[in-house]
C-alpha positions as CSV (number, residue, x, y, z in Angstrom):
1,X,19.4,6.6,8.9
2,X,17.5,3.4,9.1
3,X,17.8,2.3,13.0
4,X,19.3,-1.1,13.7
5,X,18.8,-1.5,17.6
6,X,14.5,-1.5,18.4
7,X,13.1,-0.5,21.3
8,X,10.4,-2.8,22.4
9,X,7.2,-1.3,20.7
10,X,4.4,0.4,23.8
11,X,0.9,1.1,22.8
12,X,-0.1,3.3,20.6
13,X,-1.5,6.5,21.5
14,X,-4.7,7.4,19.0
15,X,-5.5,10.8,17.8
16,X,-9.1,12.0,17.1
17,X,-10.4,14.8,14.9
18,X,-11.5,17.0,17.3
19,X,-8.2,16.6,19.3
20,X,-5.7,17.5,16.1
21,X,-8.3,18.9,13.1
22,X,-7.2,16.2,10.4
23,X,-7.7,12.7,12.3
24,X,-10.5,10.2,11.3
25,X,-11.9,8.8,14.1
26,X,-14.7,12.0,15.0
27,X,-15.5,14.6,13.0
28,X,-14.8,13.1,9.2
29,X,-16.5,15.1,6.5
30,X,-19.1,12.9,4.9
31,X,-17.5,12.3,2.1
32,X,-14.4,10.5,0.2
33,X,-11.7,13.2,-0.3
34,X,-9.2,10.9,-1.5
35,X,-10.4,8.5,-4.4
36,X,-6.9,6.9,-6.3
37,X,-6.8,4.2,-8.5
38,X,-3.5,2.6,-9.9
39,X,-3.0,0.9,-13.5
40,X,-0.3,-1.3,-14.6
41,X,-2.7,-3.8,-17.3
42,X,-2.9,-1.3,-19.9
43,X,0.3,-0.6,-21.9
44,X,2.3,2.6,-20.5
45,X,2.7,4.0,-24.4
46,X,2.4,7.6,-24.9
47,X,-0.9,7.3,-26.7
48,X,-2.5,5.2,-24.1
49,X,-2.0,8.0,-21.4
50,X,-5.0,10.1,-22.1
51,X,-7.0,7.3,-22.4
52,X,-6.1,6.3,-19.0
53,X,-6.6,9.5,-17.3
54,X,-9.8,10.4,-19.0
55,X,-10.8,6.7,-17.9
56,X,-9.9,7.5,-14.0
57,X,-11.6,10.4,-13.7
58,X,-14.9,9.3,-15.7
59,X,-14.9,6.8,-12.9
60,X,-15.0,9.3,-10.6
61,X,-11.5,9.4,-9.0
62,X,-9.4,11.9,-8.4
63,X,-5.9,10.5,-8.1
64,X,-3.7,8.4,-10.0
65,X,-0.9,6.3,-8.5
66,X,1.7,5.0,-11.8
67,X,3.5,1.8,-10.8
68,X,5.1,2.4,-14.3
69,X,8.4,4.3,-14.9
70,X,7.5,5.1,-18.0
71,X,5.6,8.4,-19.5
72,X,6.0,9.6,-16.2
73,X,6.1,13.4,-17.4
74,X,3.0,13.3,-19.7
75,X,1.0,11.3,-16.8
76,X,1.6,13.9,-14.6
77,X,1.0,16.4,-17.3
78,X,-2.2,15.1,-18.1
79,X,-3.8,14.4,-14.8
80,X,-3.2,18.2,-13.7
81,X,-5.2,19.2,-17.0
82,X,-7.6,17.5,-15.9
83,X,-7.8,18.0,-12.1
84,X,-6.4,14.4,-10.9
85,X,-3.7,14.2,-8.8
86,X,-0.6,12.1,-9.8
87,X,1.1,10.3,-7.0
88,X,4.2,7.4,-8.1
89,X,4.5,4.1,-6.3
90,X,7.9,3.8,-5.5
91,X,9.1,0.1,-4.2
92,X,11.9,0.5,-1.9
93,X,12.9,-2.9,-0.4
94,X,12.4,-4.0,-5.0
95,X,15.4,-5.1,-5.9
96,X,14.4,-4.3,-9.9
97,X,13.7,-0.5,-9.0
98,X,16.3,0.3,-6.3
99,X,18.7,0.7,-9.2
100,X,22.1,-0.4,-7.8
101,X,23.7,-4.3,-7.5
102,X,24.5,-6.4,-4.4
103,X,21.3,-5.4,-2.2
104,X,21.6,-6.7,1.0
105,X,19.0,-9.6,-0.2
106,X,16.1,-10.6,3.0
107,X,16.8,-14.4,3.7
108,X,13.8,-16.4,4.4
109,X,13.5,-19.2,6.9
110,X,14.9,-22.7,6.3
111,X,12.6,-24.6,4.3
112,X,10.7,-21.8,3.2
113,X,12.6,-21.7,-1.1
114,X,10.3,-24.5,-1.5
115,X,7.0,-23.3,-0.7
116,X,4.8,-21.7,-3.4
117,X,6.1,-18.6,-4.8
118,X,10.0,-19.1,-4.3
119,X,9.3,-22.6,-5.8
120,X,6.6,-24.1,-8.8
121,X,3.5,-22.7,-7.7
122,X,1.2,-26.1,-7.8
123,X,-1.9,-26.5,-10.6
124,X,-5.0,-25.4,-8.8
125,X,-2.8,-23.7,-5.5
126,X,-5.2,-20.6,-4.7
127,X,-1.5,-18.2,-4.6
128,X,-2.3,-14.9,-3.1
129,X,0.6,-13.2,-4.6
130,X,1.5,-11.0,-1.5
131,X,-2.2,-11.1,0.0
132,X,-3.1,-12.9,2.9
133,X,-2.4,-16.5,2.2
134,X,-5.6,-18.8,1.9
135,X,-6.5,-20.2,5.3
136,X,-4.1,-23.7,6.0
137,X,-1.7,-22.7,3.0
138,X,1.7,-21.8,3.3
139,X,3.8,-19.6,0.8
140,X,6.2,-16.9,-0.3
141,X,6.4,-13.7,-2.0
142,X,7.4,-14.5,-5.4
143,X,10.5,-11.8,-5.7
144,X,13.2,-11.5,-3.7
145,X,13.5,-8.3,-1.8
146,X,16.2,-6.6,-0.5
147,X,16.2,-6.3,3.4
148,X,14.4,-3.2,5.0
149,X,17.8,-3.1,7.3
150,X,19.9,-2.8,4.3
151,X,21.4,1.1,4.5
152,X,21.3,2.0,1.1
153,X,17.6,1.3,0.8
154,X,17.3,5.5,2.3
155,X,19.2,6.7,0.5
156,X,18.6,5.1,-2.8
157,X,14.8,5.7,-2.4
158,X,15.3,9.0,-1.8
159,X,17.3,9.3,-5.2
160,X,13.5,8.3,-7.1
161,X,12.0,10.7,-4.7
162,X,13.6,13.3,-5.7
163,X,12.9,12.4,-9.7
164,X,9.4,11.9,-8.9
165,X,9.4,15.7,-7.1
166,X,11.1,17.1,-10.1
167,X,9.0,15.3,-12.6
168,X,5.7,17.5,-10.4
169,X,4.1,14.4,-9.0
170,X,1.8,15.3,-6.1
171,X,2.9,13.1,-4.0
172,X,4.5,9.6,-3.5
173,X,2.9,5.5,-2.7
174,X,5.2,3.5,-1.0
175,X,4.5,0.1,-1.8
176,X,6.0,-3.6,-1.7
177,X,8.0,-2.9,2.1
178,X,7.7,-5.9,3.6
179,X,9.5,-9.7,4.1
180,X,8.8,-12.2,0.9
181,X,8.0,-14.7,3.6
182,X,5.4,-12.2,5.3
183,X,7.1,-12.3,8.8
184,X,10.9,-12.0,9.0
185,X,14.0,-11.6,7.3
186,X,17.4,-13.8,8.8
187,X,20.3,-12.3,7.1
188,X,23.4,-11.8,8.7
189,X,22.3,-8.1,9.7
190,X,18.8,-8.6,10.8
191,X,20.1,-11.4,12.8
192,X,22.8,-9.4,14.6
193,X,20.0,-6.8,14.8
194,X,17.4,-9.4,16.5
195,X,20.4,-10.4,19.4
196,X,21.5,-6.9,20.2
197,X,17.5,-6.3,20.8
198,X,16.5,-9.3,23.1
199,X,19.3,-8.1,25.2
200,X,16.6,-5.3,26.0
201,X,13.8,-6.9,25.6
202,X,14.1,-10.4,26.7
203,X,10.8,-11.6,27.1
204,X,9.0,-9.3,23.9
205,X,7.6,-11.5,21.0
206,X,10.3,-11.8,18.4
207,X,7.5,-10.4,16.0
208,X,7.5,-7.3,17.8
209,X,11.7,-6.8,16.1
210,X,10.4,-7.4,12.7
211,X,7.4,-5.6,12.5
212,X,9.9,-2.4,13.9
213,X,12.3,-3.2,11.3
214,X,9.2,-2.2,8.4
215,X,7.6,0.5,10.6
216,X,11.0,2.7,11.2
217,X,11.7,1.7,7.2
218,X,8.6,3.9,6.4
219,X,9.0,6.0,9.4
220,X,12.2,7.2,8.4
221,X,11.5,7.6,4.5
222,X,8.7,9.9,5.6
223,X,10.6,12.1,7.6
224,X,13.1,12.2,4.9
225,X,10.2,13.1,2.4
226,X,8.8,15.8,4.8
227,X,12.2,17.5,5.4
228,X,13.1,17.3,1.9
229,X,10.1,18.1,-0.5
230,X,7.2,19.3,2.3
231,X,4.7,19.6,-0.4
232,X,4.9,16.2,-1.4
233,X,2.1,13.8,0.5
234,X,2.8,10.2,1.2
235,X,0.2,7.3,0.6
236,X,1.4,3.9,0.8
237,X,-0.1,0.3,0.7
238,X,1.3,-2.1,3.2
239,X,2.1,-4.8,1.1
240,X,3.2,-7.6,1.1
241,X,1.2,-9.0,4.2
242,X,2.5,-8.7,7.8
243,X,0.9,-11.7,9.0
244,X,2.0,-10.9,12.7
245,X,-0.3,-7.8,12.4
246,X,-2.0,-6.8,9.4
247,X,-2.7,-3.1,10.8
248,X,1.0,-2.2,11.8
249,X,-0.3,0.5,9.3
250,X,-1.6,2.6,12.5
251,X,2.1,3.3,13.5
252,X,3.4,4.7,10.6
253,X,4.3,8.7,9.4
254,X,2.1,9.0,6.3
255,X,-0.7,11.1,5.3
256,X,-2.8,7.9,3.3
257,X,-2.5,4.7,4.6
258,X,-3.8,2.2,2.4
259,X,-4.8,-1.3,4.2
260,X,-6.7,-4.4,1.7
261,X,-9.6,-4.7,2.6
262,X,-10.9,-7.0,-0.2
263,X,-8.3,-8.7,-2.2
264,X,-7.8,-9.8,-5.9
265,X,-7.5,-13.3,-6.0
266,X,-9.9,-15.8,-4.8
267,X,-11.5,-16.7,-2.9
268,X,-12.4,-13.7,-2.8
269,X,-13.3,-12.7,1.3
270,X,-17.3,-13.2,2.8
271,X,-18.7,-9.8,2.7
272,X,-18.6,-9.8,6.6
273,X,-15.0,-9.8,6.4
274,X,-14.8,-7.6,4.5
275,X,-17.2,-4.9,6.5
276,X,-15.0,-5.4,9.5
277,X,-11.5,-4.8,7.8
278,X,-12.8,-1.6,6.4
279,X,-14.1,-0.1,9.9
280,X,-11.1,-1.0,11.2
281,X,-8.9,0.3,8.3
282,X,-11.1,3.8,9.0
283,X,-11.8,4.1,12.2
284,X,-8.9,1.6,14.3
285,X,-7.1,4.6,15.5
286,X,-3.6,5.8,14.2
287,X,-0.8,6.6,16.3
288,X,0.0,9.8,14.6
289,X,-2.1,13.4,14.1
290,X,-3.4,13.4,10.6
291,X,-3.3,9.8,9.2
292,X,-6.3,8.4,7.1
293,X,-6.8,4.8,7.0
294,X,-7.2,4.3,2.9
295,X,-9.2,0.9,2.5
296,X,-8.3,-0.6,-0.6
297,X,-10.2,-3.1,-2.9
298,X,-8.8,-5.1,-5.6
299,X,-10.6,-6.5,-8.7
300,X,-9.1,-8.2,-11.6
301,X,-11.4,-9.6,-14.7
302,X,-11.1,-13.0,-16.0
303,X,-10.8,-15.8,-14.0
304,X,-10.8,-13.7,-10.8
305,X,-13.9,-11.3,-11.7
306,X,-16.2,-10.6,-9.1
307,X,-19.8,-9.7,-9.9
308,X,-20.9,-5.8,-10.4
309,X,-23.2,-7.0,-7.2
310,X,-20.4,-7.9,-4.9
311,X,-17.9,-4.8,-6.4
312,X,-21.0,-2.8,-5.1
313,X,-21.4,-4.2,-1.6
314,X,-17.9,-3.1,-1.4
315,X,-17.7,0.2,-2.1
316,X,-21.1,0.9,-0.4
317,X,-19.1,-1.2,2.9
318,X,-16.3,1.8,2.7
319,X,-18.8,4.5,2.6
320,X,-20.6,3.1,5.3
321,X,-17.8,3.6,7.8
322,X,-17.5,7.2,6.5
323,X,-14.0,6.4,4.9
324,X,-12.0,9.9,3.6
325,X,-10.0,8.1,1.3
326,X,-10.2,5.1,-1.2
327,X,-7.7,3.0,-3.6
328,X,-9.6,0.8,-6.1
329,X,-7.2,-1.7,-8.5
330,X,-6.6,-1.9,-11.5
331,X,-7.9,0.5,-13.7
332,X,-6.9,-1.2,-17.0
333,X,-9.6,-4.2,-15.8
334,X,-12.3,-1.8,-14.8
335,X,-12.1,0.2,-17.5
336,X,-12.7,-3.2,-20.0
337,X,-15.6,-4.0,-18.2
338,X,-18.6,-2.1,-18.6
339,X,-21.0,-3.5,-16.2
340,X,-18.1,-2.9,-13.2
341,X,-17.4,0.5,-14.8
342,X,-21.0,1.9,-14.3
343,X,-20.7,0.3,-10.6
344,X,-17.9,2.3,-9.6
345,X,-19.2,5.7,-11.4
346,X,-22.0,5.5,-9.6
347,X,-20.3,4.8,-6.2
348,X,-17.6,7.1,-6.8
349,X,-19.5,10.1,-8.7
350,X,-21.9,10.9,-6.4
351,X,-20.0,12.9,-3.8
352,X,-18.2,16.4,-4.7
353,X,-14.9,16.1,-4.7
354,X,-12.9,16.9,-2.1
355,X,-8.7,17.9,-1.9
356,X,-6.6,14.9,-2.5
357,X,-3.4,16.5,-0.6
């Protein structure tokens, strides 16, 4: 069960390659082991799901994470024809997917309904929708989320595990834990929470509580996952932003742990950024044996397109830092662009493939 009382959080202790055999900080295979892509922009109808797993894996991946909770069964069929791996996102703190009423609902901070997101998102407001907020701007999640301290968030997750295991997905993607305001939650529970812990932990940053709150959320769904359906790996995305630590990522029990490195929406990060996120995503150290920093990169067409020349800086910034894993989004938008297509064959083909489990 979900803890409610937080010890203070101690440094973490990192884990090399040569010390446990599966860490990625020494010894990494040159090579991407793990390449995963996720689609939600092309329509989840039965005759569109060949057409998207032929499209992942003429890219060059090897893994498909399906936000939809549709067509699960032929997905999965599908992708093991053809030598993919099929992973489902699950959302457990998404009140539209946690499929019971009266969540315990996160509470933001006074004031905070009327920023962007919760309120009318302004004409020419560069919204991040969940990414790091544009430097000097100030905004929310747009959906409400259920609190990461409410007890039937285990439990209930645990019900879609258990479908996803049946259904023969490979694995799960935890995705969308996190606070709509990107820092806290002040219901009634989290606040009774936050007092009982600063009588331990008087002079700790009050950050410190709510990062634990989304650390032992994931912590204890994975040890739930591993003692209940062992052959089942966990990948996540740590989304929505944390802006109190972006890489609270390093402390958590996953196999795959997918960290932005480049987002959707403009504008869209300087290269340099963008270099440093993914070294640190790879090689920052994780807490626990066996954990792969996944850099992920984001591209959307349209208005927020970025050139075939910058998607290739990108991916060639991954490889350089020896990455084992990769998430690249969204499919459907790749796919309808040609010139970014052949940029992410190239990057993506010319490796062997390695095990995605």
């Amino acid at each position: 069960m979900i803890l409610l009382v937080m010890v203070a959080a101690t440094g973490c202790h990192c884990f090399s390659a040569r010390e446990e055999g599966r860490g990625n900080t020494v010894g990494r295979l040159d090579r991407l082991e793990l390449k995963v892509t996720c689609c939600w922009n092309i329509p989840p109808a039965p005759e569109n799901i060949p057409k998207i797993v032929d499209g992942a894996k003429s890219l060059g991946f090897n893994a498909i994470a399906w936000t939809s909770r549709r067509q699960d069964a032929l997905l999965v069929k599908l992708c093991h024809e053809k030598g993919l791996k099929a992973y489902k996102v699950l959302e457990p703190l998404g009140i539209k997917k946690i499929r019971r009423e009266n969540p315990l609902l996160q509470v933001m901070e006074p004031g905070e309904e009327q920023l962007p997101g919760a309120a009318q998102i302004p004409k020419g407001y560069l919204y991040q929708w969940g990414g790091e907020p544009v430097a000097g701007n100030r905004e929310v999640h747009e959906s409400p989320l259920a609190c990461p301290n409410d007890p039937a968030v285990l439990s209930h997750t645990m019900v879609m595990v258990k479908e996803a295991e049946e259904i023969g997905y490979d694995g799960v993607c935890w995705d969308l834990i996190g606070y709509r305001n990107y820092h806290s939650c002040r219901c009634p529970r989290c606040t009774e929470c936050l007092a009982h812990w600063r009588k331990t932990n008087p002079s700790a940053q009050e950050s410190t509580f709510f990062e634990n709150q989304l650390v032992f959320l994931y912590n204890d769904l994975g040890s739930e996952v591993r003692k209940q359906y062992p052959r089942m790996a966990l990948l996540c995305h740590t989304y929505p932003e944390f802006t109190d630590n972006p890489f609270y990522g390093r402390r958590l029990n996953v196999d795959w742990c997918g960290v932005t490195v480049s987002w959707f929406f403009p504008p869209h990060w300087p290269m340099e950024k963008v270099k440093v996120l993914a070294d640190r995503v790879v090689n920052g150290g994780y807490e626990r044996p066996g954990v792969a920093g996944m850099p992920l990169i984001g591209f959307y067409a349209g208005d927020f397109r970025k050139s075939p020349e910058r998607i290739r800086e990108e991916l060639a910034a991954i490889k350089a830092v020896r990455a084992r894993a990769i998430m690249v989004d969204e499919l459907g938008d790749i796919l309808g662009d040609p010139e970014i297509a052949k940029v992410v064959r190239e990057a993506l083909s010319d490796r062997s493939e390695g095990r995605a489990d």
